[in-house]
N, C-alpha and C positions, 0 to 999 in steps of 0.2 A: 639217564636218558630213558625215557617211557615211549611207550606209542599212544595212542589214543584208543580206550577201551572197546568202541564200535566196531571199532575195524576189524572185520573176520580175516580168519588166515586162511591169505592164500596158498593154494599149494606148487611146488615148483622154484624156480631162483626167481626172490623179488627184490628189488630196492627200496631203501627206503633212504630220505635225505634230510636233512639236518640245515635249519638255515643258517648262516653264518652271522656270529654276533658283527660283524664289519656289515651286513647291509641294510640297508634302507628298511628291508622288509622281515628284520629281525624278531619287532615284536610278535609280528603272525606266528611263530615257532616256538611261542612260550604257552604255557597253560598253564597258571596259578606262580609262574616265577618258573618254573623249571622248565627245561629242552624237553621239545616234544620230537619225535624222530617219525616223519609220515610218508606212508608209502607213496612211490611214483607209479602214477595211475594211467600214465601215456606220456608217451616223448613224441614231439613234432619235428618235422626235417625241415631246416631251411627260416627255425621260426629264430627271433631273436628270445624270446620268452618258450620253451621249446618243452619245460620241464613241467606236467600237472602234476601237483598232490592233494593227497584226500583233502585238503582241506576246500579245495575247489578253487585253486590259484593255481598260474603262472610262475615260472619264476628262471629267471638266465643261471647257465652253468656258474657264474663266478658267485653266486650268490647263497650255494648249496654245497653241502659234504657230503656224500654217499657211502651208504653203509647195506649189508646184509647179514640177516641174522642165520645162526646155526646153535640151535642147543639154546635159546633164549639168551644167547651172548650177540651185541651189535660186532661185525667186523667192518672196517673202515676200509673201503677201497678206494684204491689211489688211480 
């Protein structure tokens, strides 16, 4: 799993989410065949699409796996 080389680091706890190969909108979460892992850029209350990431998309809880990095290792939060 990589991130996308743009994306400066932020500093602080950040997440970052992983699309799920089960949704609709799996292929957005690939870059040349491999999982891309992109940060969440804003959560909305009350939205059914509630989740932005860098990529400049939407996308529902059920659709994404969240992760946060420490030491350049993804951990997987449940």
């Amino acid at each position: 799993m990589t991130t996308p080389a743009q994306t400066p680091a932020p500093a602080g706890f950040v997440v970052y989410a992983v699309i799920r190969a089960s949704s609709k909108y799996a292929h957005q979460g690939r870059v040349g065949g491999r999982v891309v892992a992109m940060r969440v850029t804003r959560i909305e209350e009350r939205e059914e699409y509630a989740f932005h990431l860098d990529n400049g998309n939407r996308y529902r809880r059920e659709d994404l796996t969240f992760y946060t990095k420490h030491e350049n290792r993804f951990i997987k939060l449940r």
